[in-house]
N, C-alpha and C positions, 0 to 999 in steps of 0.2 A: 565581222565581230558584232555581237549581240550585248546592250547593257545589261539585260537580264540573264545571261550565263552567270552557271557558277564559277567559281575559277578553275578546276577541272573541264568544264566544256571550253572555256575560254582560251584555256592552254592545250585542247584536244590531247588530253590525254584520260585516261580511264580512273572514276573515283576510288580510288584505292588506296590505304596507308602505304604501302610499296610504290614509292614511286625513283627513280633514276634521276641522279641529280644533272648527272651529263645532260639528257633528254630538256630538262626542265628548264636548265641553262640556255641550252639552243632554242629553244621556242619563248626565251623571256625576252633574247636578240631576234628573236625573228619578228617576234612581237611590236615590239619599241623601234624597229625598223620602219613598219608598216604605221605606225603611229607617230611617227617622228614631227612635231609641227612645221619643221623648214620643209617637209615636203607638202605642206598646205599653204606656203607663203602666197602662192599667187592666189589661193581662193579667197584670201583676204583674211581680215584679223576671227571670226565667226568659227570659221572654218578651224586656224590654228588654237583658238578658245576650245574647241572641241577635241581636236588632235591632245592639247593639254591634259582635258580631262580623261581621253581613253590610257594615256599612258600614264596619268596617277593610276587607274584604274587596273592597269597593267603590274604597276611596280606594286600595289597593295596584293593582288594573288599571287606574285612570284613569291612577297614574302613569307604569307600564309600555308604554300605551295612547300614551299624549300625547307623549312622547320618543320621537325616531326611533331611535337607538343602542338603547334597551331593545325599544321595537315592535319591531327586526330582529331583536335577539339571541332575542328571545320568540320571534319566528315560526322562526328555526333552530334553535331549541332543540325546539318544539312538531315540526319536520320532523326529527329525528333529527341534526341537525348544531351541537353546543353550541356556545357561542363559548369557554367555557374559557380566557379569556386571561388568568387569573393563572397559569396553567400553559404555554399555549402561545404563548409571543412571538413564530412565526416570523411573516416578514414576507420580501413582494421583495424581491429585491437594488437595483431603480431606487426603491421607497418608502424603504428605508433609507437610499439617496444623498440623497433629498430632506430624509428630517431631520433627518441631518446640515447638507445645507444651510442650511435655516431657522436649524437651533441654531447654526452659524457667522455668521450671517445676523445672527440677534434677539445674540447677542453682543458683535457689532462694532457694531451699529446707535446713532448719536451724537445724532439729533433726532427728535423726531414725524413727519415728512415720512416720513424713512427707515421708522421703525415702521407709518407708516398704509401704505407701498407694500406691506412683508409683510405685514399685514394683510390685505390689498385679496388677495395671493396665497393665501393662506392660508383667506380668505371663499372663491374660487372652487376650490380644492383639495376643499374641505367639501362647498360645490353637486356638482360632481363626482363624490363619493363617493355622497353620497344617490342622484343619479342612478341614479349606476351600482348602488347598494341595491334601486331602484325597479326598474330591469329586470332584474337578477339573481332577484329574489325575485318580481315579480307576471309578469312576460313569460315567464323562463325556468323557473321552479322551482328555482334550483339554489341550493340551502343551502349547499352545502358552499363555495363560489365564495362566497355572500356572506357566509361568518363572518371573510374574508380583509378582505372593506369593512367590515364591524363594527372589527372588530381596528385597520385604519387609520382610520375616523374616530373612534376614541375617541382614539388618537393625536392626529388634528387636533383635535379636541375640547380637549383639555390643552392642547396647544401654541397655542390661540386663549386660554387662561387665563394662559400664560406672558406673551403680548402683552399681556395686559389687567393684567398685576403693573410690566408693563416701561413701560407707559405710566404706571401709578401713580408711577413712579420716577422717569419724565424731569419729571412734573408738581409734585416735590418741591423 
């Protein structure tokens, strides 16, 4: 293990937005095996100080690794194209009609019927984005195009949290 891997090299798997979650899983145990500090105990406290650190080291790329919004923002970040969205909120003119909608949507909305049909919208809005993550990022190379999907599924991301508060409410 190298401190300078990215976490793609680290987990020897290939940098791609497609990644296998099974695979990623086995290699975050195989990982943390090999890092374990009780298997450094006898080299003394130095040693387990270090074992510590590779396996923070470890559990920060599984996370990164395992979410698709952090794996994309990773891989445009690693390609020269940050996602920076506490700074940069720009967004379509047609995604910003749609949140609008939603949020007019998820505000008027009076039963669970109503809330699970936005839902149901809102679950294929997400599919959709990942997609178009998937071939923006592994087909075309183009970062700078997909920090625009990053940006809008964290969006959907929150706004599928807003539904999951809303349903807590009607269930009150």
């Amino acid at each position: 293990m190298n401190l300078n891997d990215n976490d793609f090299e680290l987990f020897d798997v290939p940098a791609t937005f497609a990644q296998e979650r099974t695979v990623l899983d086995a290699r975050w145990k195989e990982l943390q095996r090999e890092a374990h500090p009780d298997r450094f105990a006898a080299q003394g406290a130095a040693a387990q100080r270090v074992a510590m650190q590779w396996s923070v080291r470890i559990n920060e790329a599984y996370q990164r690794l395992k979410d698709p919004i952090r794996r994309a923002s990773y891989l445009c970040e690693l390609h020269g194209a940050p996602v920076d969205a506490e700074n940069n909120t720009a967004m379509p003119g047609d995604f910003l009609m749609q949140q609008m909608e939603w949020r007019e949507a998820l505000d008027d909305v009076a039963d669970a019927t109503a809330l699970e049909a936005l839902q149901a919208e809102v679950g294929a809005a997400r599919a959709r984005a990942l997609s178009s993550l998937d071939w923006l990022i592994d087909e075309k190379g183009d970062y700078p195009a997909a920090v625009g999907q990053v940006r809008a599924l964290m969006f959907i991301e929150r706004f599928a949290q807003d539904i999951e508060s809303k349903f807590d409410q009607l269930g009150q």
